[in-house]
mmCIF file as Biopython writes it, N, C-alpha, C and O atoms, coordinates in Angstrom:
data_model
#
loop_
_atom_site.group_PDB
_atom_site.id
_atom_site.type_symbol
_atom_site.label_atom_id
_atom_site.label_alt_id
_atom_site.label_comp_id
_atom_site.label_asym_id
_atom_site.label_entity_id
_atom_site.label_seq_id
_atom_site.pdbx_PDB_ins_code
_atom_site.Cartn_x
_atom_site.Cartn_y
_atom_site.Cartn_z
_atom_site.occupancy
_atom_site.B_iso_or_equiv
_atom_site.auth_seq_id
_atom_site.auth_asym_id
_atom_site.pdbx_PDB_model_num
ATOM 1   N N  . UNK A ? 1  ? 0.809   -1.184 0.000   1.0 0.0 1  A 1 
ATOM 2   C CA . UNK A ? 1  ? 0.000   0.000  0.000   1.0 0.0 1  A 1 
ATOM 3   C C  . UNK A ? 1  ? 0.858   1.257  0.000   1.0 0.0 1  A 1 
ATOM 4   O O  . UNK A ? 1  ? 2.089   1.223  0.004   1.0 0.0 1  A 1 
ATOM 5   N N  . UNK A ? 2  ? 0.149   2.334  -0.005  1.0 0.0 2  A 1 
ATOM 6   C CA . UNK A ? 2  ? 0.716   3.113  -0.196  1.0 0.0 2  A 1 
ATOM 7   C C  . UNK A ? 2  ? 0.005   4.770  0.649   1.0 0.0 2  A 1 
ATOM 8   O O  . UNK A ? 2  ? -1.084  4.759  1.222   1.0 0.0 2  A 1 
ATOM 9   N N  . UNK A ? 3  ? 0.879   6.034  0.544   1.0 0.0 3  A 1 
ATOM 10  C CA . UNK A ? 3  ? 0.000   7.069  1.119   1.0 0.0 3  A 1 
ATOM 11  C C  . UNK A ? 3  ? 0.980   8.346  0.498   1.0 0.0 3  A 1 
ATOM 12  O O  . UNK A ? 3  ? 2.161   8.686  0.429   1.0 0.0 3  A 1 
ATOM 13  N N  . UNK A ? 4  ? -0.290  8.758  0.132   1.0 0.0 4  A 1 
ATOM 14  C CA . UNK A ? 4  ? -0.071  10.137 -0.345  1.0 0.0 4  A 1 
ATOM 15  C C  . UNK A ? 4  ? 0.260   11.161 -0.061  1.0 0.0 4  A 1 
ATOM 16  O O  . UNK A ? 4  ? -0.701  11.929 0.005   1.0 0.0 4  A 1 
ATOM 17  N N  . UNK A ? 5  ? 1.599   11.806 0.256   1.0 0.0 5  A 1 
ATOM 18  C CA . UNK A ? 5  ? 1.680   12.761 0.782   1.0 0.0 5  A 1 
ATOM 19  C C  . UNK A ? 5  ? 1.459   14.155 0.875   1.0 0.0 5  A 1 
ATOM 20  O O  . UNK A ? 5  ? 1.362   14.888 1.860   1.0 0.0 5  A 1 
ATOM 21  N N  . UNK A ? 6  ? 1.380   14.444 -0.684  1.0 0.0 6  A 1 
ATOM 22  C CA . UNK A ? 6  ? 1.324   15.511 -1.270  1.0 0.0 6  A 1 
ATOM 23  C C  . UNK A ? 6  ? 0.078   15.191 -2.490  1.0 0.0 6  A 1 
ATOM 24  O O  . UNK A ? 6  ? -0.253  14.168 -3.089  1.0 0.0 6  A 1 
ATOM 25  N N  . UNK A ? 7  ? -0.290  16.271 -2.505  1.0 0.0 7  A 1 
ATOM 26  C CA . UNK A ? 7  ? -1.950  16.528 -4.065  1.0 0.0 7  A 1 
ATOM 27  C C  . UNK A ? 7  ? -2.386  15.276 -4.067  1.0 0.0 7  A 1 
ATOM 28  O O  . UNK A ? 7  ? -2.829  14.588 -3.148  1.0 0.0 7  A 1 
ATOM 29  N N  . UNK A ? 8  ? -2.172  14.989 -5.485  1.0 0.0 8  A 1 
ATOM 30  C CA . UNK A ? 8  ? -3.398  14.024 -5.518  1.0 0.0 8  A 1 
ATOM 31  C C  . UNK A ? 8  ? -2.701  13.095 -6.701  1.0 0.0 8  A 1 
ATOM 32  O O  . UNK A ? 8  ? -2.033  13.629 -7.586  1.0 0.0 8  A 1 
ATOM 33  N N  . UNK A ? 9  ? -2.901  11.718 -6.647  1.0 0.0 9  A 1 
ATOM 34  C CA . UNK A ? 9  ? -2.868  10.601 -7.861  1.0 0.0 9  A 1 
ATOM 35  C C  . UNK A ? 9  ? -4.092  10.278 -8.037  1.0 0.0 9  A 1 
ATOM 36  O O  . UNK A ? 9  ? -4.894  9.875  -7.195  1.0 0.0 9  A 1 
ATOM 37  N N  . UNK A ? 10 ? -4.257  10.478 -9.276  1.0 0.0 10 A 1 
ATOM 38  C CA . UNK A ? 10 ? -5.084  9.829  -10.240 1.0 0.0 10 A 1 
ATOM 39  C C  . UNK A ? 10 ? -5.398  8.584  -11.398 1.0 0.0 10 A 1 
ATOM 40  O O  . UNK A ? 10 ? -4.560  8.215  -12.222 1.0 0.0 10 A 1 
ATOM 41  N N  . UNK A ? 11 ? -6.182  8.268  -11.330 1.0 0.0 11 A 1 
ATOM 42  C CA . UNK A ? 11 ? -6.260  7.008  -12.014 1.0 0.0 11 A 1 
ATOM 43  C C  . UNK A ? 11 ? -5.654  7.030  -13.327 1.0 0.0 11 A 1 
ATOM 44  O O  . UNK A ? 11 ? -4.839  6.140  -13.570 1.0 0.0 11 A 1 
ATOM 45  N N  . UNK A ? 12 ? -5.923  7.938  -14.262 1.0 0.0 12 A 1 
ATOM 46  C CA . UNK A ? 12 ? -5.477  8.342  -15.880 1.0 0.0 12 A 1 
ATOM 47  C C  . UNK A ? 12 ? -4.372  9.635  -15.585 1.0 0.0 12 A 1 
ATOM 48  O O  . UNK A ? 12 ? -4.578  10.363 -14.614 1.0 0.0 12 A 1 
ATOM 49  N N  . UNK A ? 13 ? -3.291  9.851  -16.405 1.0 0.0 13 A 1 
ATOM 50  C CA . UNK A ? 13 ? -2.344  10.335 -16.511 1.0 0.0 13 A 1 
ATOM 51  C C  . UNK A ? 13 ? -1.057  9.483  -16.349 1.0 0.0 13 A 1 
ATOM 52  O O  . UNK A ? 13 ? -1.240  8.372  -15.852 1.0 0.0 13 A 1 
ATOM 53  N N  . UNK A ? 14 ? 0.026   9.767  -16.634 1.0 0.0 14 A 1 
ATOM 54  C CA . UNK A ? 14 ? 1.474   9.352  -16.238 1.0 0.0 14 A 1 
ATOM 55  C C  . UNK A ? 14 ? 2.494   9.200  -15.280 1.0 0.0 14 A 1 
ATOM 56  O O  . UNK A ? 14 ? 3.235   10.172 -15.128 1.0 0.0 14 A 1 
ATOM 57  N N  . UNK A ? 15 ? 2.745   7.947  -14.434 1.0 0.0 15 A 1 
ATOM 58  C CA . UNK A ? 15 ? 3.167   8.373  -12.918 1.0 0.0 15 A 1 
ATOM 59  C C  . UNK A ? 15 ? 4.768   7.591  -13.160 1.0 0.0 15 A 1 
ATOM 60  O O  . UNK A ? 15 ? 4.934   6.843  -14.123 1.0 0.0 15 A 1 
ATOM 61  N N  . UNK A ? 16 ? 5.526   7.784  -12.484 1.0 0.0 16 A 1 
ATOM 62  C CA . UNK A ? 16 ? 6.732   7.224  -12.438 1.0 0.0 16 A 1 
ATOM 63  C C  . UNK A ? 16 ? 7.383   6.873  -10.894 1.0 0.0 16 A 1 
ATOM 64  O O  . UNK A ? 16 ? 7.716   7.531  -9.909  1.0 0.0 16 A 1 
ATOM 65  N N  . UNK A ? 17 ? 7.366   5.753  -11.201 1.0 0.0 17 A 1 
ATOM 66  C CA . UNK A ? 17 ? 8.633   5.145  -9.511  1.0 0.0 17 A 1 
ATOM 67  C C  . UNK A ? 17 ? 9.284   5.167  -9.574  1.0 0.0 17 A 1 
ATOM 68  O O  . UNK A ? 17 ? 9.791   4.628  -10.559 1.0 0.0 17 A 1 
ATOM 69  N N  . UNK A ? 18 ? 10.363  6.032  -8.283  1.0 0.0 18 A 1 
ATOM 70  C CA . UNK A ? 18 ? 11.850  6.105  -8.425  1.0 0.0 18 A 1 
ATOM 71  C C  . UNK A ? 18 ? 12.212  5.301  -6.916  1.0 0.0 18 A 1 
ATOM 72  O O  . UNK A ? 18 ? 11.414  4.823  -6.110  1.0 0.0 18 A 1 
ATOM 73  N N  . UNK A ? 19 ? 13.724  5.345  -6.860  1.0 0.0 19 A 1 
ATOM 74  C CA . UNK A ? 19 ? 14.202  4.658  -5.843  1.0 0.0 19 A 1 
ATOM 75  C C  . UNK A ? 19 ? 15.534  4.933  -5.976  1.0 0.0 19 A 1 
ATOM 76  O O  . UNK A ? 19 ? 16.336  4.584  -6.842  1.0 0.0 19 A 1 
ATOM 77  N N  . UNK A ? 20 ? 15.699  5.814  -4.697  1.0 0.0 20 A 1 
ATOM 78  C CA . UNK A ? 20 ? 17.268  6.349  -4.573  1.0 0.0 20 A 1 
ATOM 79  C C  . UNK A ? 20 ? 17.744  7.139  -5.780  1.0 0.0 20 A 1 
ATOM 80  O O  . UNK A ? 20 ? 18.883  7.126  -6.246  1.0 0.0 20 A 1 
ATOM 81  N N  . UNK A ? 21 ? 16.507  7.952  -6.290  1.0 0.0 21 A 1 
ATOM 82  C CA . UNK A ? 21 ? 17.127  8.846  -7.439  1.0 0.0 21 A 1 
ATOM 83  C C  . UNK A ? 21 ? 17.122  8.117  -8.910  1.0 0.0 21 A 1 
ATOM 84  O O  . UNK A ? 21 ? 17.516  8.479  -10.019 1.0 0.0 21 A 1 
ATOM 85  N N  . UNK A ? 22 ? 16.662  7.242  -8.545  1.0 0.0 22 A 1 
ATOM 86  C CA . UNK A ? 22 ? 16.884  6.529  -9.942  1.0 0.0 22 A 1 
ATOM 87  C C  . UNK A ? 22 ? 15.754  5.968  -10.711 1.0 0.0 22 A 1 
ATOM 88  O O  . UNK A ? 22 ? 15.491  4.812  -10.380 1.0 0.0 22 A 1 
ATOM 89  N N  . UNK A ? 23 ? 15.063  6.428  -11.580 1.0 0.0 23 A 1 
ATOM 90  C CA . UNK A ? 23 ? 13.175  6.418  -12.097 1.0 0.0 23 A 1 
ATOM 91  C C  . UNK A ? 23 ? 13.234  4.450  -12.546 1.0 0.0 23 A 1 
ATOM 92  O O  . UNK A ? 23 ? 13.949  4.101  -13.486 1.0 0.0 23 A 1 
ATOM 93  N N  . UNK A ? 24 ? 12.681  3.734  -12.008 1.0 0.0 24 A 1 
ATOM 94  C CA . UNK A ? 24 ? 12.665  2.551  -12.198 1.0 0.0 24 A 1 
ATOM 95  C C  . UNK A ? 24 ? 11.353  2.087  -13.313 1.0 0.0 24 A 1 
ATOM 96  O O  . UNK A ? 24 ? 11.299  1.058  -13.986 1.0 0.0 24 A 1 
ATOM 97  N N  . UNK A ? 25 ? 10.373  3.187  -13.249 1.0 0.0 25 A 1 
ATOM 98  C CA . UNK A ? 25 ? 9.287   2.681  -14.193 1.0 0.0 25 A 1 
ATOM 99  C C  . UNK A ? 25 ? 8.373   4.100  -14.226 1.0 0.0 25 A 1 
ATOM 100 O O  . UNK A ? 25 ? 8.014   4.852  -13.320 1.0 0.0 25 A 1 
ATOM 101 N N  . UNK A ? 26 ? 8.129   4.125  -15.914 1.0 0.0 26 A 1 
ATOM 102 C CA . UNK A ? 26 ? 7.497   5.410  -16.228 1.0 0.0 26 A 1 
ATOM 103 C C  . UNK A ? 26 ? 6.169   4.667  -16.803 1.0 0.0 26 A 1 
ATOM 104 O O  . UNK A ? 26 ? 6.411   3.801  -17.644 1.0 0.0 26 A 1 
ATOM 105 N N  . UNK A ? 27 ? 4.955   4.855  -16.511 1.0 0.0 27 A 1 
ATOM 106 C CA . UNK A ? 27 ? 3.909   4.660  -17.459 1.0 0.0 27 A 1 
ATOM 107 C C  . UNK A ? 27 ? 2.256   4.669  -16.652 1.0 0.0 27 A 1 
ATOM 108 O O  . UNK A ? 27 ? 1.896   5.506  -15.825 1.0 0.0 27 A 1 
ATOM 109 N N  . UNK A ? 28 ? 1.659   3.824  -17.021 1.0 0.0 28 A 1 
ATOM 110 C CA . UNK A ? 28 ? -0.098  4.411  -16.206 1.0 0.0 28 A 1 
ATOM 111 C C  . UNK A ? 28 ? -0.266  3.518  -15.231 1.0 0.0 28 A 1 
ATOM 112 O O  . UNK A ? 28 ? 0.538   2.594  -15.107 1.0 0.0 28 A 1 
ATOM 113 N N  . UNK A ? 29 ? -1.008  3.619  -14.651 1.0 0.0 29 A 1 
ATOM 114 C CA . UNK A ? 29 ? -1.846  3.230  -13.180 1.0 0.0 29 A 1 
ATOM 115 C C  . UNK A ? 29 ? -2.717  2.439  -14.015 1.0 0.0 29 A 1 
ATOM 116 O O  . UNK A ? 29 ? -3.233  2.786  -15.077 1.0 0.0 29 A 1 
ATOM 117 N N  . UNK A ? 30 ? -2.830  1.229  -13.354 1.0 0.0 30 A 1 
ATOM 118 C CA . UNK A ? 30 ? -3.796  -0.398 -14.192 1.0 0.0 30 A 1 
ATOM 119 C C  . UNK A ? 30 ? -5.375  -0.167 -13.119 1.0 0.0 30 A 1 
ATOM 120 O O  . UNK A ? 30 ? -6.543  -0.105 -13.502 1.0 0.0 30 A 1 
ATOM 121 N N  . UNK A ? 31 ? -4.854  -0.089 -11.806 1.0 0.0 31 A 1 
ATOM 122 C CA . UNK A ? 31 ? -5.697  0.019  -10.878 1.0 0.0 31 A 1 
ATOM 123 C C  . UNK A ? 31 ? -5.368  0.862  -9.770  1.0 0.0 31 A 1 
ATOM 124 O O  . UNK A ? 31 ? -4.212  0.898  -9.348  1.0 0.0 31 A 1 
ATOM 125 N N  . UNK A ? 32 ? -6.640  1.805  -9.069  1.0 0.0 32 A 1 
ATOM 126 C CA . UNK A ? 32 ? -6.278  2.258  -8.185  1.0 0.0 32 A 1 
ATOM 127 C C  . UNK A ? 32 ? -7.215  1.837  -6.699  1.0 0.0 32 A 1 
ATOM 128 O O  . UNK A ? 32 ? -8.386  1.477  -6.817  1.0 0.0 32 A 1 
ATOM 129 N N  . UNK A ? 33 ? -6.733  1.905  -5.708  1.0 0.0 33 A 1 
ATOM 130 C CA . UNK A ? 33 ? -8.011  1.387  -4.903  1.0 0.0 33 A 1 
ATOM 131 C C  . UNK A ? 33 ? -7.393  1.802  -3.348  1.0 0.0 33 A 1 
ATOM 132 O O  . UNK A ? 33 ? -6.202  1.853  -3.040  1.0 0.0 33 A 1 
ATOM 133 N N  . UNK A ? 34 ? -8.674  2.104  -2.397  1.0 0.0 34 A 1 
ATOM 134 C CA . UNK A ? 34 ? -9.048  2.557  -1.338  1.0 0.0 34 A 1 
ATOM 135 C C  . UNK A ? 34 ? -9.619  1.641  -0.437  1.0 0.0 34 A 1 
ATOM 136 O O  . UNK A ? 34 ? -10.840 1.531  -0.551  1.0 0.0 34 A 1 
ATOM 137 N N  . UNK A ? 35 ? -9.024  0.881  0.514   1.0 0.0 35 A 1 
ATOM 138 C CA . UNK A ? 35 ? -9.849  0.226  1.283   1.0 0.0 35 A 1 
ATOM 139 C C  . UNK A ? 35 ? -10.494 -1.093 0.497   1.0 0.0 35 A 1 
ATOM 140 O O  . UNK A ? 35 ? -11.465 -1.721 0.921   1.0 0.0 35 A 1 
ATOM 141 N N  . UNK A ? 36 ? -9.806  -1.377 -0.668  1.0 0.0 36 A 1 
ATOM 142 C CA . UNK A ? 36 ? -10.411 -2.766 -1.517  1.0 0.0 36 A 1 
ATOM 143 C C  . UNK A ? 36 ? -10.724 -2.349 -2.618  1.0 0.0 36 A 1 
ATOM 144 O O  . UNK A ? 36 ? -10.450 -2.904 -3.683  1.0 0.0 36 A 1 
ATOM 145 N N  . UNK A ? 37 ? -11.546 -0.966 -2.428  1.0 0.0 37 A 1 
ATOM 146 C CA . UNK A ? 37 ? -12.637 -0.389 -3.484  1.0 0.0 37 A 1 
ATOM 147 C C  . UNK A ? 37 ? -12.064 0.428  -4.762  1.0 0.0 37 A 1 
ATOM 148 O O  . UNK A ? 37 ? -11.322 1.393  -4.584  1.0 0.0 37 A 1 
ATOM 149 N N  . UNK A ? 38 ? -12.399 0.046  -5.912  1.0 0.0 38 A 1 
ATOM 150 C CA . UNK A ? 38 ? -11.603 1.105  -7.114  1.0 0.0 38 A 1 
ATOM 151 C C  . UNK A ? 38 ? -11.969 2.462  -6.791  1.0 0.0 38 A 1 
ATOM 152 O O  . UNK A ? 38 ? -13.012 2.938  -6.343  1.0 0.0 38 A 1 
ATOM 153 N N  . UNK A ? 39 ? -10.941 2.939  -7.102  1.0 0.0 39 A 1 
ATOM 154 C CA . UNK A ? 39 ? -11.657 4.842  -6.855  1.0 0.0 39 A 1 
ATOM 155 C C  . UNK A ? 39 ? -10.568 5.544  -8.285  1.0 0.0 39 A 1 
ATOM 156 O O  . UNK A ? 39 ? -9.583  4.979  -8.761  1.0 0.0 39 A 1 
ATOM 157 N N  . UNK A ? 40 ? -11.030 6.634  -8.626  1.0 0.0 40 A 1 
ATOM 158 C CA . UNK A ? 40 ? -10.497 7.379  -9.691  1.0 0.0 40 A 1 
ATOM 159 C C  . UNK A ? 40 ? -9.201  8.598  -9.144  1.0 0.0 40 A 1 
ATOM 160 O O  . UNK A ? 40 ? -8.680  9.390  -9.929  1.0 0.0 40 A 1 
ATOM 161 N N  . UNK A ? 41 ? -8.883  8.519  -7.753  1.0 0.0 41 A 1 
ATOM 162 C CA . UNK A ? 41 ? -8.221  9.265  -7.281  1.0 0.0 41 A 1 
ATOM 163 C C  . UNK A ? 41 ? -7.864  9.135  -5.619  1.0 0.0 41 A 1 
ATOM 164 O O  . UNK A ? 41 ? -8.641  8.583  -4.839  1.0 0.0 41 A 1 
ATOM 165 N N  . UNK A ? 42 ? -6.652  9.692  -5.231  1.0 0.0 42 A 1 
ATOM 166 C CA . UNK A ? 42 ? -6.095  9.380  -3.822  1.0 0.0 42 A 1 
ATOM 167 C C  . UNK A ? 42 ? -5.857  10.776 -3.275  1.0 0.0 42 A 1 
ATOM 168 O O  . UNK A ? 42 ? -4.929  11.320 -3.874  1.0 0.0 42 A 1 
ATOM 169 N N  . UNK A ? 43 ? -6.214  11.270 -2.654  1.0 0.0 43 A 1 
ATOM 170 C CA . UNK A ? 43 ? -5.562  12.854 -2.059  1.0 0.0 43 A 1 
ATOM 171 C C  . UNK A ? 43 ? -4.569  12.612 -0.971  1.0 0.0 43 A 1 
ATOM 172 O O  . UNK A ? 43 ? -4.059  11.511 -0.765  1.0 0.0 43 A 1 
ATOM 173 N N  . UNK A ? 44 ? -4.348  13.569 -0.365  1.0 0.0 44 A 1 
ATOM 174 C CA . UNK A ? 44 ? -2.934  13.821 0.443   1.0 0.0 44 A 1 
ATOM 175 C C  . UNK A ? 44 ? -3.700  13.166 1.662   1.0 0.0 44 A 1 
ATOM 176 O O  . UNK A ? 44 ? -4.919  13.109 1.824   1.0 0.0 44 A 1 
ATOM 177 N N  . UNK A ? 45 ? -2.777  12.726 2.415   1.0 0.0 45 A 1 
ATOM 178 C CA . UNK A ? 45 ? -2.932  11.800 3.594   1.0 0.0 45 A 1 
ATOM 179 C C  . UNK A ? 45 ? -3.885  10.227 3.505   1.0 0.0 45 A 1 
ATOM 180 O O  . UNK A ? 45 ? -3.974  9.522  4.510   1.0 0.0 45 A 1 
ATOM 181 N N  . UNK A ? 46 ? -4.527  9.840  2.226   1.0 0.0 46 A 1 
ATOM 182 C CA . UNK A ? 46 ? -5.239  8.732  2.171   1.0 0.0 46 A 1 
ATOM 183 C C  . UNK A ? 46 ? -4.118  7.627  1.698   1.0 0.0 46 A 1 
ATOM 184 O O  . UNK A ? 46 ? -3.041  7.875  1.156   1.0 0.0 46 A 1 
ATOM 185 N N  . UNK A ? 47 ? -4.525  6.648  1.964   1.0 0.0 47 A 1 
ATOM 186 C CA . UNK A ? 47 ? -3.963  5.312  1.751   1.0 0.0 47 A 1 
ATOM 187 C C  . UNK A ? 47 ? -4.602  4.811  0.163   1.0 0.0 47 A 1 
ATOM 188 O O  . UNK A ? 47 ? -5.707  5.130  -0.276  1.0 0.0 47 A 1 
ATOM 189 N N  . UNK A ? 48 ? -3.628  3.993  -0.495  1.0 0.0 48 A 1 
ATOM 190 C CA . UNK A ? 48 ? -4.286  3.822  -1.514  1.0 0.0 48 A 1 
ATOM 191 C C  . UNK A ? 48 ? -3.284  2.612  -1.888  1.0 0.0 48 A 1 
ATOM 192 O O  . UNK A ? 48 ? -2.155  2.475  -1.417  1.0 0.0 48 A 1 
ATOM 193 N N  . UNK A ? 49 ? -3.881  1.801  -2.779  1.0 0.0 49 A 1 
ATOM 194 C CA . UNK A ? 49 ? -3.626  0.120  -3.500  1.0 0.0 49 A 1 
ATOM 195 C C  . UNK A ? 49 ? -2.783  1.037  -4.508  1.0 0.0 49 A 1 
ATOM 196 O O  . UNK A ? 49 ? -2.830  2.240  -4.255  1.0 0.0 49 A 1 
ATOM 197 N N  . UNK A ? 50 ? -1.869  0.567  -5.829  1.0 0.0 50 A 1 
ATOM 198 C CA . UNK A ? 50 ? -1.855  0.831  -7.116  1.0 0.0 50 A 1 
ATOM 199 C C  . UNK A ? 50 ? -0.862  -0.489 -7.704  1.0 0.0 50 A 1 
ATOM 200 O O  . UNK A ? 50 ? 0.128   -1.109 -7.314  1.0 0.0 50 A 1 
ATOM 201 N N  . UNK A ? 51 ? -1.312  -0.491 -8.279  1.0 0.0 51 A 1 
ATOM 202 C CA . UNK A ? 51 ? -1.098  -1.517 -9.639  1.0 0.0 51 A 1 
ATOM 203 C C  . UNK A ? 51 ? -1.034  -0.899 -10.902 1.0 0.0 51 A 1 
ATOM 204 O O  . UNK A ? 51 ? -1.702  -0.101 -11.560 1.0 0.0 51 A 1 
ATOM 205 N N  . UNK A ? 52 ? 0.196   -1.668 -11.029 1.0 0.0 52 A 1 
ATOM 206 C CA . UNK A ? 52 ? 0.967   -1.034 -12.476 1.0 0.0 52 A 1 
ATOM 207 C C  . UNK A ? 52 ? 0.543   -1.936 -13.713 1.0 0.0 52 A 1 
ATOM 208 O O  . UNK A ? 52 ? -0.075  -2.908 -13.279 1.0 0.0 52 A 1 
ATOM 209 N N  . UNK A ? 53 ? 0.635   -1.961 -14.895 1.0 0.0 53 A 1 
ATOM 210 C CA . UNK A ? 53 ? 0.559   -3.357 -15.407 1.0 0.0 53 A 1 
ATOM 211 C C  . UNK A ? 53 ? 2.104   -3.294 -15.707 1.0 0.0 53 A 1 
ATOM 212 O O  . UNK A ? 53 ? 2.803   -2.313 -15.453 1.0 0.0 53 A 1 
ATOM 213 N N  . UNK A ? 54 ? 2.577   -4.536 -16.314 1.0 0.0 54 A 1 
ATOM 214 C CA . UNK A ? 54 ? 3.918   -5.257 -16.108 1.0 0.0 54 A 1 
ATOM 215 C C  . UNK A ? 54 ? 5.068   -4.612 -15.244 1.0 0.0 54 A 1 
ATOM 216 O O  . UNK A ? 54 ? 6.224   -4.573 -15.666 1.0 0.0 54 A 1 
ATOM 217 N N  . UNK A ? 55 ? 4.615   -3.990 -13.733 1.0 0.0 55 A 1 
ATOM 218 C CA . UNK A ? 55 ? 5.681   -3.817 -12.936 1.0 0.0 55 A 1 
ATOM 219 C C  . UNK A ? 55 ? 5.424   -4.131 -11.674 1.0 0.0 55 A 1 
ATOM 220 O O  . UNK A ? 55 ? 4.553   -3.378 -11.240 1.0 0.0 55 A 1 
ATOM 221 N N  . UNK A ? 56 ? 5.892   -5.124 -10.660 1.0 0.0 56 A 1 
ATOM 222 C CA . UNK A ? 56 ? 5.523   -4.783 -9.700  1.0 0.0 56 A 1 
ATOM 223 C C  . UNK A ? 56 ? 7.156   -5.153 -8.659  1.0 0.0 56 A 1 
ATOM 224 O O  . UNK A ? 56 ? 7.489   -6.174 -8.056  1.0 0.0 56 A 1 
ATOM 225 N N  . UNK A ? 57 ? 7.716   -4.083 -8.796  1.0 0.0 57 A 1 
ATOM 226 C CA . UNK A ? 57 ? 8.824   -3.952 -8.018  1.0 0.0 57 A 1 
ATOM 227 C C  . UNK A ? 57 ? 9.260   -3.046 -7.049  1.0 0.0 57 A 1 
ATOM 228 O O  . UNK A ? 57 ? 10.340  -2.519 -6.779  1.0 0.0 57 A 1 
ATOM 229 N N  . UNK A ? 58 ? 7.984   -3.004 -6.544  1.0 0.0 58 A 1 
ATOM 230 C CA . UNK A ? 58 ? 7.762   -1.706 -5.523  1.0 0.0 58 A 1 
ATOM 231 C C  . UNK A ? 58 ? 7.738   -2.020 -4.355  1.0 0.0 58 A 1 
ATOM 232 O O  . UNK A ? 58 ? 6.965   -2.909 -4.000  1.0 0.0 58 A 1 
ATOM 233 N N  . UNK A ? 59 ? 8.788   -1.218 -3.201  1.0 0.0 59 A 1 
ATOM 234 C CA . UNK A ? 59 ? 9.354   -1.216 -1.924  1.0 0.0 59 A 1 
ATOM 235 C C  . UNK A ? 59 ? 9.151   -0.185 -1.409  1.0 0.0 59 A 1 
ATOM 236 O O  . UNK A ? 59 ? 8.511   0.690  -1.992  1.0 0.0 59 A 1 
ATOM 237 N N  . UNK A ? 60 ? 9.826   0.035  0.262   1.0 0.0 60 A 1 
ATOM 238 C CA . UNK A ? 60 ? 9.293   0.477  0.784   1.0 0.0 60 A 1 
ATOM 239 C C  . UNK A ? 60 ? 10.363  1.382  1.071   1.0 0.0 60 A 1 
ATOM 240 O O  . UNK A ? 60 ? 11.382  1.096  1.698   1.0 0.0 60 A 1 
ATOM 241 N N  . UNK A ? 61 ? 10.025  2.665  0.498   1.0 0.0 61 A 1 
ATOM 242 C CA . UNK A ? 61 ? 10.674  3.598  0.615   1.0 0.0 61 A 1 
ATOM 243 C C  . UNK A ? 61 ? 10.812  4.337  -1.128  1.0 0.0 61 A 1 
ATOM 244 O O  . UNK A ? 61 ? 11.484  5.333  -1.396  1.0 0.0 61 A 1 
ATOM 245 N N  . UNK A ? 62 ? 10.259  3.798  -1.789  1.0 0.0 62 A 1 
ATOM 246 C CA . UNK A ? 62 ? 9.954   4.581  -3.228  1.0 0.0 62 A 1 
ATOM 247 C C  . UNK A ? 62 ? 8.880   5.361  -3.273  1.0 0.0 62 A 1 
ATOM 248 O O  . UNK A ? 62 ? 7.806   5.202  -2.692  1.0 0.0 62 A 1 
ATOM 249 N N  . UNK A ? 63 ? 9.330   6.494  -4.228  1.0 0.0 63 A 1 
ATOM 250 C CA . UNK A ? 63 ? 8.259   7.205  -4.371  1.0 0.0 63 A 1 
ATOM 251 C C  . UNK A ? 63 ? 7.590   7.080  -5.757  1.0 0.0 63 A 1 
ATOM 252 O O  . UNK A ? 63 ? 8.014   6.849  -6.890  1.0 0.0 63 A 1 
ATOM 253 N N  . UNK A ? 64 ? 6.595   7.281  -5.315  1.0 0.0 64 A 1 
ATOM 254 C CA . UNK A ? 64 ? 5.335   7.299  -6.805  1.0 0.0 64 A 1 
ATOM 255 C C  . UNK A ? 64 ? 4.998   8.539  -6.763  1.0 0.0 64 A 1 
ATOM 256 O O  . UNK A ? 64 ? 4.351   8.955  -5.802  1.0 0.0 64 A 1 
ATOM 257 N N  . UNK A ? 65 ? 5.515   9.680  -8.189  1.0 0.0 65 A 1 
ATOM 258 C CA . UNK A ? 65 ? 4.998   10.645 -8.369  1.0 0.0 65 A 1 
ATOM 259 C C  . UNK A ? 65 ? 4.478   10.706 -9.978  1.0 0.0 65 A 1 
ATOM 260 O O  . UNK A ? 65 ? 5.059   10.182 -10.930 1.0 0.0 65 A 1 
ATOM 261 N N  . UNK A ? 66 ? 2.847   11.725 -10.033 1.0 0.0 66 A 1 
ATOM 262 C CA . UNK A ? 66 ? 2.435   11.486 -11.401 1.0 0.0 66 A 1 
ATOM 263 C C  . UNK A ? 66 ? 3.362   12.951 -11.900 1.0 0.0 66 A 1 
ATOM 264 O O  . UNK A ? 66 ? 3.829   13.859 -11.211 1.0 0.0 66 A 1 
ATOM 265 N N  . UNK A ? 67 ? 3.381   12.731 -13.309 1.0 0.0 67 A 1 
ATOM 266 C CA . UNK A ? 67 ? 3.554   13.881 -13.798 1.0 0.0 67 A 1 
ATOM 267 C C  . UNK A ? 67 ? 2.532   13.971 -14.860 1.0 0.0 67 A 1 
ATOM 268 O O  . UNK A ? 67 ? 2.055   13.229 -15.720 1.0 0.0 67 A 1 
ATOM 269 N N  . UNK A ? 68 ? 2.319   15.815 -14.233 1.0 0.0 68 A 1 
ATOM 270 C CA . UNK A ? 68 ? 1.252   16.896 -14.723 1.0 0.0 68 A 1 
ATOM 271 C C  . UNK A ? 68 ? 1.766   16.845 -16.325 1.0 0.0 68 A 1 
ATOM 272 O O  . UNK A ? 68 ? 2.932   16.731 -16.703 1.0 0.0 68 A 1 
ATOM 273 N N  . UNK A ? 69 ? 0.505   16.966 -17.193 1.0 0.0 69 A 1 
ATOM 274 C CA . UNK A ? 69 ? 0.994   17.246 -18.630 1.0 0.0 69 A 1 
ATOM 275 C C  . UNK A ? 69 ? 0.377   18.816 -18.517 1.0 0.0 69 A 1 
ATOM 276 O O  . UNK A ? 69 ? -0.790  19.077 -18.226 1.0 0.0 69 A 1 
ATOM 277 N N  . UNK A ? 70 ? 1.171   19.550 -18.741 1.0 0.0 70 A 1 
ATOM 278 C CA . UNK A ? 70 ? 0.931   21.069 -19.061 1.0 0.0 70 A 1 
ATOM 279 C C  . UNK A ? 70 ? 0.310   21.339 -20.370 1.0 0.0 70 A 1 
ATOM 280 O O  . UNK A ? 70 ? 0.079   22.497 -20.717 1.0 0.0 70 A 1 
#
């Protein structure tokens, strides 16, 4: 699991995991979920599931940040 520290992740857009500075996987969110339940978004301080499709090499201490398309 996971928790949001800052704004907000969303279900659609582009998010990337890094670890120690180093971006391990760039691409979309497969699933997002709250308490079991799919939801379209996570705000700051909620807990949230995410599932990547073909990555799941995620530890504890990476960050998941989306990036904004301007």
């Amino acid at each position: 699991g996971c928790k949001v520290l800052k704004g907000t992740i969303t279900k659609d857009g582009t998010v990337r995991c890094i670890r120690k500075e180093k971006v391990l996987y760039t691409g979309l969110i497969k699933e997002l979920q709250h308490k079991g339940i799919p939801v379209e978004q996570a705000k700051t301080r909620s807990e949230c599931g995410i599932n990547f499709p073909q990555f799941n090499d995620i530890r504890v201490g990476d960050i998941i940040e989306q990036i904004k398309e301007q």
